[in-house]
Backbone and ligand atoms as CSV (ligand in chain L), in Angstrom:
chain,resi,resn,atom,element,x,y,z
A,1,UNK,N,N,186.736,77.109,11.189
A,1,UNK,CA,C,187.675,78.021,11.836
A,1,UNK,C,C,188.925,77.246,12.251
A,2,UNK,N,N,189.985,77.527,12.221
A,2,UNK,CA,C,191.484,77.217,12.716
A,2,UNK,C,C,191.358,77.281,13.959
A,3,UNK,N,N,192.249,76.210,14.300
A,3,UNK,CA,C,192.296,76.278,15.935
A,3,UNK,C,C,193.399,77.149,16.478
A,4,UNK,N,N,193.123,77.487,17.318
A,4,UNK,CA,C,193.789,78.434,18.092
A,4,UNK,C,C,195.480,78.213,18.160
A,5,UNK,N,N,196.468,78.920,17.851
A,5,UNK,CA,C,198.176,78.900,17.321
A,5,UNK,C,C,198.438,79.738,18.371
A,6,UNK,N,N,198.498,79.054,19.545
A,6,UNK,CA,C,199.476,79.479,21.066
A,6,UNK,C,C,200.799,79.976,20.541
A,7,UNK,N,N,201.101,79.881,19.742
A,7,UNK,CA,C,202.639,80.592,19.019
A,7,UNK,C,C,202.313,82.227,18.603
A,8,UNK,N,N,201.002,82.712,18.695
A,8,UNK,CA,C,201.060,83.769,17.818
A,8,UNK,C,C,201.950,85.144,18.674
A,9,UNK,N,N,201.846,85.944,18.450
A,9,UNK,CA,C,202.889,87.692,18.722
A,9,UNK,C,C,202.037,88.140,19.996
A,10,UNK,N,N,200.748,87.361,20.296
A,10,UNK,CA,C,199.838,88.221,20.904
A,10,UNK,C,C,200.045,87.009,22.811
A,11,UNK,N,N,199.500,86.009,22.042
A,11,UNK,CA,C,199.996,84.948,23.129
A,11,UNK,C,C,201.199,84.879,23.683
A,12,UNK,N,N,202.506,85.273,23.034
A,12,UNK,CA,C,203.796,85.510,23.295
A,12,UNK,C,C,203.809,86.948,24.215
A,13,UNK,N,N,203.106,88.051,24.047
A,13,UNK,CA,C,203.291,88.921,24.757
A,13,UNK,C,C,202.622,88.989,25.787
A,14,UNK,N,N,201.294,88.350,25.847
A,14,UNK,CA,C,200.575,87.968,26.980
A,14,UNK,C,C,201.381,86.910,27.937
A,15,UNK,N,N,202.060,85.688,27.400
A,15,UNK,CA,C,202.967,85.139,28.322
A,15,UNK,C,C,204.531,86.094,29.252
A,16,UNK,N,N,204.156,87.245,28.471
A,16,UNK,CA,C,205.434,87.834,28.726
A,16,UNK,C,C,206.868,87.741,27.764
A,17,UNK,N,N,207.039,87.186,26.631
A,17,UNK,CA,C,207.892,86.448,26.400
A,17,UNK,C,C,208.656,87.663,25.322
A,18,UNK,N,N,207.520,88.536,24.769
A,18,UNK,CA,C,208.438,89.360,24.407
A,18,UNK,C,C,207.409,91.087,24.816
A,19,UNK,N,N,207.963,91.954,25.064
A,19,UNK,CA,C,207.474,92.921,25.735
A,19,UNK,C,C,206.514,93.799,24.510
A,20,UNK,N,N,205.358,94.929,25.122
A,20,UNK,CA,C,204.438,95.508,25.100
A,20,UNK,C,C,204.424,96.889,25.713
A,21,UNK,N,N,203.760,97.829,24.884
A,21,UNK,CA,C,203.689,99.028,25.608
A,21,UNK,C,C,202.455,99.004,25.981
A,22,UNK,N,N,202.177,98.832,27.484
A,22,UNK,CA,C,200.876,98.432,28.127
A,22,UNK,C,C,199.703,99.497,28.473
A,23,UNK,N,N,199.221,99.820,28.498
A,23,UNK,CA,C,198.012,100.888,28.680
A,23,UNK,C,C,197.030,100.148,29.789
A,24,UNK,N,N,196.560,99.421,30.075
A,24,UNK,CA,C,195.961,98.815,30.731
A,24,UNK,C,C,196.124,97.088,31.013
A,25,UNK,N,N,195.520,96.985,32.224
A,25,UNK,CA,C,195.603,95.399,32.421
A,25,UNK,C,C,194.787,95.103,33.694
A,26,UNK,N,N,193.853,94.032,33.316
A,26,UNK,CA,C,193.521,93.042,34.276
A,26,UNK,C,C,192.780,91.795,33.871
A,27,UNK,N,N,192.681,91.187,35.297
A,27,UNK,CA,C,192.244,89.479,35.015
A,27,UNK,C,C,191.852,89.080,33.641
A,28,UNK,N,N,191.169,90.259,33.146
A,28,UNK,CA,C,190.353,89.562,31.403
A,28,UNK,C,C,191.000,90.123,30.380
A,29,UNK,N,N,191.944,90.755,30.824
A,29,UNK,CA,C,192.304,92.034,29.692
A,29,UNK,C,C,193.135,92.492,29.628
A,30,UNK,N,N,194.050,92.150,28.330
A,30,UNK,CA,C,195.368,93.201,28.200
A,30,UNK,C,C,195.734,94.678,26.897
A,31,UNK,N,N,195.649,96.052,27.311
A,31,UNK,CA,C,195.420,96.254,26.472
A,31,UNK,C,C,196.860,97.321,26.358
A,32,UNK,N,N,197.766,97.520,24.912
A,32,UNK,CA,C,198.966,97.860,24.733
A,32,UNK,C,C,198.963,98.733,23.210
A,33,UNK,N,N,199.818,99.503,23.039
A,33,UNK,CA,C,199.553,100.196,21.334
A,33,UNK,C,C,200.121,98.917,20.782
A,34,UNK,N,N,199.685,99.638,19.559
A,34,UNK,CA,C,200.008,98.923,18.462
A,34,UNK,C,C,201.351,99.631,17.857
A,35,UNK,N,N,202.317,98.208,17.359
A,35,UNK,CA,C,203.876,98.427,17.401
A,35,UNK,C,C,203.729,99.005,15.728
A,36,UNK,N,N,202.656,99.556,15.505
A,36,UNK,CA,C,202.747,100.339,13.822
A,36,UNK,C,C,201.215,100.987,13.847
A,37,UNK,N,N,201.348,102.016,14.617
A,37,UNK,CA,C,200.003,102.826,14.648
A,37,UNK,C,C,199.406,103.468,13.161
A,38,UNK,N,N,198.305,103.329,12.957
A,38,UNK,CA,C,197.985,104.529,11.560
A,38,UNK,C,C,197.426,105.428,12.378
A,39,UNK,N,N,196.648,105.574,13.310
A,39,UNK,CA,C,196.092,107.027,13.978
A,39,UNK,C,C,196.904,107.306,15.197
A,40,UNK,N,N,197.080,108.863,15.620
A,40,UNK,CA,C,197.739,109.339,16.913
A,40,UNK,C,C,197.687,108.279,17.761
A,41,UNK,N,N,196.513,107.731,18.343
A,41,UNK,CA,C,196.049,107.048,18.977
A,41,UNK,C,C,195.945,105.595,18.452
A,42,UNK,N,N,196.508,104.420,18.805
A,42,UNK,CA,C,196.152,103.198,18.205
A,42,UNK,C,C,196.539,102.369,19.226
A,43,UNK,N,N,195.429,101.428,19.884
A,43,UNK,CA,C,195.667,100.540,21.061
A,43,UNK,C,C,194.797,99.220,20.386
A,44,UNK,N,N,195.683,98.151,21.250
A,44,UNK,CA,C,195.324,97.085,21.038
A,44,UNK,C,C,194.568,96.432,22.125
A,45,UNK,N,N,193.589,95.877,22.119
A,45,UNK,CA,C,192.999,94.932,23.757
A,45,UNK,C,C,192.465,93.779,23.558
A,46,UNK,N,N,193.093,92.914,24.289
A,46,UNK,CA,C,193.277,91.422,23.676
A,46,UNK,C,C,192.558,90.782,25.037
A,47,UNK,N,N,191.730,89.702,24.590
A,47,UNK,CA,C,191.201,89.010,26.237
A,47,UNK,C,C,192.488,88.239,26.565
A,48,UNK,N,N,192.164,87.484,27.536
A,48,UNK,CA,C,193.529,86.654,28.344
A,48,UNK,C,C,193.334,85.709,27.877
A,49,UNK,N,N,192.339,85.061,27.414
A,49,UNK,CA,C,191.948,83.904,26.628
A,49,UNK,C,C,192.202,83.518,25.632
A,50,UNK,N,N,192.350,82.049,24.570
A,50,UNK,CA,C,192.973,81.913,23.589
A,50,UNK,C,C,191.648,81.399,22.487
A,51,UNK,N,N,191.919,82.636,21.708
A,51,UNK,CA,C,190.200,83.081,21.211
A,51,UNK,C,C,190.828,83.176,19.951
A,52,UNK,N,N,190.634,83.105,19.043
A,52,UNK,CA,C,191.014,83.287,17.680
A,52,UNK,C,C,190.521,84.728,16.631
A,53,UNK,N,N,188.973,85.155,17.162
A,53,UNK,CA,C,188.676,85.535,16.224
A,53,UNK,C,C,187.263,86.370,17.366
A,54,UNK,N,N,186.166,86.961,16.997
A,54,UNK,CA,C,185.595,87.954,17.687
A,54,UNK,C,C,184.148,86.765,17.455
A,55,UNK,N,N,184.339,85.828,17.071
A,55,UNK,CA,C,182.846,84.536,16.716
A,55,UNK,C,C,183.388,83.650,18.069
A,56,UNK,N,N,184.409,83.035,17.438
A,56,UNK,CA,C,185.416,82.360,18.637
A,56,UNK,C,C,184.969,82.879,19.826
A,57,UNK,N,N,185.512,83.925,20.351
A,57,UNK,CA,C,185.385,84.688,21.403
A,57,UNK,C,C,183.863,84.245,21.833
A,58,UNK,N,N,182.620,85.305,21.458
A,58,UNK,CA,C,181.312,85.198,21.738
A,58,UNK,C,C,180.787,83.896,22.113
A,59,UNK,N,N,181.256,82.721,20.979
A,59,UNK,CA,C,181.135,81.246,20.881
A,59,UNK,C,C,181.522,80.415,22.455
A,60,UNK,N,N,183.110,80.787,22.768
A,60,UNK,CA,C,183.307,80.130,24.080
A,60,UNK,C,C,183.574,80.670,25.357
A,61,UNK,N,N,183.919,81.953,25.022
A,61,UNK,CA,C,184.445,82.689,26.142
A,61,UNK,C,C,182.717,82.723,27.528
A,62,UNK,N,N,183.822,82.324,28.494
A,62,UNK,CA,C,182.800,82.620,29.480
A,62,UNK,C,C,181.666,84.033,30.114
A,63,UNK,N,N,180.803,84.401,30.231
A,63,UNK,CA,C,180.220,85.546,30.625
A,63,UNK,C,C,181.041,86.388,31.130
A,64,UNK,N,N,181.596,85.691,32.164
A,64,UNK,CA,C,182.342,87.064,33.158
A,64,UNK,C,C,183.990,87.115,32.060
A,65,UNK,N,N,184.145,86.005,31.619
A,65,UNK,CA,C,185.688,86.976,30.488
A,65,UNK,C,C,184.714,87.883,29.403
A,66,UNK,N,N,183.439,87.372,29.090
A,66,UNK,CA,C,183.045,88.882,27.775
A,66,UNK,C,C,182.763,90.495,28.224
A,67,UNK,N,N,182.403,89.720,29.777
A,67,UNK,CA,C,181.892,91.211,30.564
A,67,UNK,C,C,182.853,92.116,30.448
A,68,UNK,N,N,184.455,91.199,31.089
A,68,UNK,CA,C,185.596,91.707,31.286
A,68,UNK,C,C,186.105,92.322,30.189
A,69,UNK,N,N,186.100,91.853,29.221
A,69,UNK,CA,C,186.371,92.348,28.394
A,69,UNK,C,C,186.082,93.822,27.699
A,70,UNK,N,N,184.454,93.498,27.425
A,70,UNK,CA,C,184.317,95.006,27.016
A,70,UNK,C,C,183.916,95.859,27.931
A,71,UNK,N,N,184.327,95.502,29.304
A,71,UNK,CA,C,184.124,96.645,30.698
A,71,UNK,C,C,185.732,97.449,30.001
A,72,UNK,N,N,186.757,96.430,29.720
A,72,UNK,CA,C,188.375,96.709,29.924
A,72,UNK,C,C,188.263,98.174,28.565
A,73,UNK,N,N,187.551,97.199,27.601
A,73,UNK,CA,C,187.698,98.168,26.263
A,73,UNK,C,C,187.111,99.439,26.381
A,74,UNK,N,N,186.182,99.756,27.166
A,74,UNK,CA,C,185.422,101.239,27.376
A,74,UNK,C,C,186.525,101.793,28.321
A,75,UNK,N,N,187.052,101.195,29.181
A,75,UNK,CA,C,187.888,101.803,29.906
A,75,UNK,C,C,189.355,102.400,29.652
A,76,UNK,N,N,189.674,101.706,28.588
A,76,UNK,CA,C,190.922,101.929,27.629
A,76,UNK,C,C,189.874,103.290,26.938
A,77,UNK,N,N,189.532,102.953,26.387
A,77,UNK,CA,C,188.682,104.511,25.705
A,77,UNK,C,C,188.898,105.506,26.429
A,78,UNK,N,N,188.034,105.306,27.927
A,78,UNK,CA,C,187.461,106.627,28.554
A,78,UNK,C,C,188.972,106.874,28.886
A,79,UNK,N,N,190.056,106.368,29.279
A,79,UNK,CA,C,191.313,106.676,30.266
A,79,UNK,C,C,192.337,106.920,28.934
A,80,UNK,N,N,191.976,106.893,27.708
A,80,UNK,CA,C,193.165,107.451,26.608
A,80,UNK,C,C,192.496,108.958,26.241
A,81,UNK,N,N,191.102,109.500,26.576
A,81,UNK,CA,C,190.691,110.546,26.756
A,81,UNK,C,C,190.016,110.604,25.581
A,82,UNK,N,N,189.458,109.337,24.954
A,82,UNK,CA,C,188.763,109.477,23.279
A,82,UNK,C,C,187.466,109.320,23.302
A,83,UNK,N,N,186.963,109.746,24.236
A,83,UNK,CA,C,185.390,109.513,24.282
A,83,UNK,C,C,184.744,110.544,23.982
A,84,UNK,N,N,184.995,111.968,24.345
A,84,UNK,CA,C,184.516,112.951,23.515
A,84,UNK,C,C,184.745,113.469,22.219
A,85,UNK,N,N,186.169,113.424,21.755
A,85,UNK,CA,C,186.730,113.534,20.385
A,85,UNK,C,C,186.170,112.265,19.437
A,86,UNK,N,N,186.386,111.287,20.523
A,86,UNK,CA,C,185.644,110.130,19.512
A,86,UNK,C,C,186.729,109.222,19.226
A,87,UNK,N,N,186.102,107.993,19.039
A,87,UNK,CA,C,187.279,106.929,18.618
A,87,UNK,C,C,186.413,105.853,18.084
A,88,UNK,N,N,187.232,104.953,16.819
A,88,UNK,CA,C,186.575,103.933,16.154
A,88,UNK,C,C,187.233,102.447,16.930
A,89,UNK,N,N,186.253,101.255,16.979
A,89,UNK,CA,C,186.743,100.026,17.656
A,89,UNK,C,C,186.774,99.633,15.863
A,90,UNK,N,N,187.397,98.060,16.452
A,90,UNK,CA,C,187.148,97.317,14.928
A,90,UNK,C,C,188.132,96.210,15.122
A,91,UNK,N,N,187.670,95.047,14.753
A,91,UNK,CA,C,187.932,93.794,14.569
A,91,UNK,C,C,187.965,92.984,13.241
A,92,UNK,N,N,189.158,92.709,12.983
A,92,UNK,CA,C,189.569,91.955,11.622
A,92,UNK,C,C,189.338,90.165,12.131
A,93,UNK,N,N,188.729,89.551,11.137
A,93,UNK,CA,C,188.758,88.340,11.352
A,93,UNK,C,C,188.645,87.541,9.914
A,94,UNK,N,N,189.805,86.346,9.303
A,94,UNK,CA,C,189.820,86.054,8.468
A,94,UNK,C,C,190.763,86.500,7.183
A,95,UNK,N,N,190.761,86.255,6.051
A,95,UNK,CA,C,191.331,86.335,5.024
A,95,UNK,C,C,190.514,87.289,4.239
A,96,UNK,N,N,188.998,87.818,4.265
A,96,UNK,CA,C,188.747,88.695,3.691
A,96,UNK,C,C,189.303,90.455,4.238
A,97,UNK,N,N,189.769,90.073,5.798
A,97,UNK,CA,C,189.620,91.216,6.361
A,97,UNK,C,C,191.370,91.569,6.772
A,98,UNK,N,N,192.224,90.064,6.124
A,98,UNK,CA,C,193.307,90.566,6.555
A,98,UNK,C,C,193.878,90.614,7.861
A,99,UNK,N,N,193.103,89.686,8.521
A,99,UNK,CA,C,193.805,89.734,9.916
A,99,UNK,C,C,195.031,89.368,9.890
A,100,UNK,N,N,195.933,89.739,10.900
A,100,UNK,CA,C,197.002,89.667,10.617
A,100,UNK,C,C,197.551,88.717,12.143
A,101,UNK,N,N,197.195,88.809,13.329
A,101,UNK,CA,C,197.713,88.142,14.342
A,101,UNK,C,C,196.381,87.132,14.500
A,102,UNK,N,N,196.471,85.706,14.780
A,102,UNK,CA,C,195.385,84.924,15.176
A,102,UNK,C,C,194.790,85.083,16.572
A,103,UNK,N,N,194.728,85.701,17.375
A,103,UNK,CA,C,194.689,85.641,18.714
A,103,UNK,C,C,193.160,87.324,18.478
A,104,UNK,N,N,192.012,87.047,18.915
A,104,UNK,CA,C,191.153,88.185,19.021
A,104,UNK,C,C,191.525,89.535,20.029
A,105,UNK,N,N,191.394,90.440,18.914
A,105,UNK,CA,C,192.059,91.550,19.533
A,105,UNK,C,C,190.833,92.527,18.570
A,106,UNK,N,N,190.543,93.754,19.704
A,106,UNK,CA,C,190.326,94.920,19.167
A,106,UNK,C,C,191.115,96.141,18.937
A,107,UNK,N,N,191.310,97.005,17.863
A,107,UNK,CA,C,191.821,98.139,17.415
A,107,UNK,C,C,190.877,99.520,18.419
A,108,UNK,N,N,191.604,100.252,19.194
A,108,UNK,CA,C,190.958,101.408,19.556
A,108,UNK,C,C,191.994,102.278,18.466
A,109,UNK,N,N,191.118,103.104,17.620
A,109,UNK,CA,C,191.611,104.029,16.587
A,109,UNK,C,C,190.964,105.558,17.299
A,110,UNK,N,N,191.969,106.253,17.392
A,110,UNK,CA,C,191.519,108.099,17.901
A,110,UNK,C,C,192.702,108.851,17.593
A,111,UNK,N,N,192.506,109.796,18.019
A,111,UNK,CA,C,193.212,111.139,18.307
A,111,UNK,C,C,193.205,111.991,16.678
A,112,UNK,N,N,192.768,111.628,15.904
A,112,UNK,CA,C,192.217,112.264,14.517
A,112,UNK,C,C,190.906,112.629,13.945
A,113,UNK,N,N,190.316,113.272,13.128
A,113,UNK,CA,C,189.516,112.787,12.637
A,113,UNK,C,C,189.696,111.255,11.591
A,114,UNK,N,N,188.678,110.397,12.117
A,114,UNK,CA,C,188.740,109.153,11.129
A,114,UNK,C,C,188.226,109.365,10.033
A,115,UNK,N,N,187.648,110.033,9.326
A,115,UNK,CA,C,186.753,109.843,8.328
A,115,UNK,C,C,185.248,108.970,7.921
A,116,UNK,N,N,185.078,108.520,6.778
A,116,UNK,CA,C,183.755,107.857,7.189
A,116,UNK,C,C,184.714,106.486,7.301
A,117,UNK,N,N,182.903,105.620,7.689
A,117,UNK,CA,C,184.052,104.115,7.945
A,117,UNK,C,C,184.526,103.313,6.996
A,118,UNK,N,N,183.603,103.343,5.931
A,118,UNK,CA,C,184.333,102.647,4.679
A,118,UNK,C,C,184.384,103.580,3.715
A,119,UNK,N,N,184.657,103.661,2.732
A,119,UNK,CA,C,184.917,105.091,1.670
A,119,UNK,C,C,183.801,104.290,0.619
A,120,UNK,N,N,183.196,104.824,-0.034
A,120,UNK,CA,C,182.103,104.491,-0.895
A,120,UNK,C,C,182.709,104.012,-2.123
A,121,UNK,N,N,183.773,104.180,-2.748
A,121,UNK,CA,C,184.910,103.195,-3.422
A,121,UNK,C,C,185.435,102.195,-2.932
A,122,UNK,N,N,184.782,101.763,-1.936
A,122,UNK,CA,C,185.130,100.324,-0.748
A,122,UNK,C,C,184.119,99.715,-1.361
A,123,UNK,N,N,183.177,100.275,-1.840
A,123,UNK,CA,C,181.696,99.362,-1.881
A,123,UNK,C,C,181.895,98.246,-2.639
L,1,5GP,P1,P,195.070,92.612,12.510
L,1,5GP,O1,O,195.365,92.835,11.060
L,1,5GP,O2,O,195.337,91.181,12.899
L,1,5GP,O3,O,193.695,93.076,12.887
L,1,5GP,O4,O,196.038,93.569,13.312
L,1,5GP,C1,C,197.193,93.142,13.972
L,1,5GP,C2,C,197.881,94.367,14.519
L,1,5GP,O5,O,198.903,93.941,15.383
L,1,5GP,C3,C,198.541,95.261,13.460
L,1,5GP,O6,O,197.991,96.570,13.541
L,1,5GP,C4,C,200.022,95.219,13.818
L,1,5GP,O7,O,200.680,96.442,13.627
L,1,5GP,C5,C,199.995,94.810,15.278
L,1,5GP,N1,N,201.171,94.066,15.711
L,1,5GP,C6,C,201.755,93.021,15.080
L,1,5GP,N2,N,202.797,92.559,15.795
L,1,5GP,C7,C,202.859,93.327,16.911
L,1,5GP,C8,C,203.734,93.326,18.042
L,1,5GP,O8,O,204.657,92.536,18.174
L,1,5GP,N3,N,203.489,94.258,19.000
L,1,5GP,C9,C,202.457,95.156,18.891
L,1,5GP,N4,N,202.312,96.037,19.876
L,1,5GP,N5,N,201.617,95.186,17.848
L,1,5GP,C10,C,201.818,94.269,16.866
């Protein structure tokens, strides 16, 4: 795994350095849309930590930042109102999956129907 690139879009907005449309925030957790949504709904939630990847994360992050974390991510859910309509999480990590920022972040996808999760021409 690559070590962690304190330069990335995600670390920069977590330092403040360039701005975010914020949806939530605390001690473990920042969570903001995404600056090119594909669903109505598309949020980003990033730990405060400099985690690379969702292995990374599990690998070093301390108990109380993982707690924090996915306490923050249900809460971004329940408070964007996608818990009954429904909403997909999902984490890219790597070159098969196309990640695109190095810094571990989850996708909250809602306000549509999603479809299934992979299309059977994915297979
Ligand atoms: P990945 O492919 O790494 O899982 O997804 C990265 C996501 O970050 C993409 O959906 C992309 O649109 C989003 N993104 C990239 N740069 C920025 C930015 O500067 N601000 C925000 N809000 N989202 C960004």
């Amino acid at each position: 795994m690559s070590a962690y690139d304190d330069s990335n879009i995600f670390a920069r907005i977590l330092r403040g350095e360039i701005p975010c449309d914020k949806v939530y925030e605390d001690d473990y957790a920042l969570a903001f849309r995404d600056i090119a949504p594909q669903t109505p709904i598309h949020v980003l939630v990033i730990p405060k930590g400099a985690y690379v990847s969702a292995d990374d994360f599990s690998e070093k992050a301390s108990d109380a930042e993982i707690a924090g974390f996915f306490r923050a991510l249900g809460k971004v859910a329940r408070d964007l109102g996608a818990v009954e309509p429904g909403y997909r999480i999902l984490a890219n990590h790597g070159r098969d999956a196309h990640q695109e920022v190095p810094h571990f972040h989850m996708h909250v996808f809602a306000g549509k129907d999603l479809g299934r999760m992979i299309k059977p021409a994915d297979k």
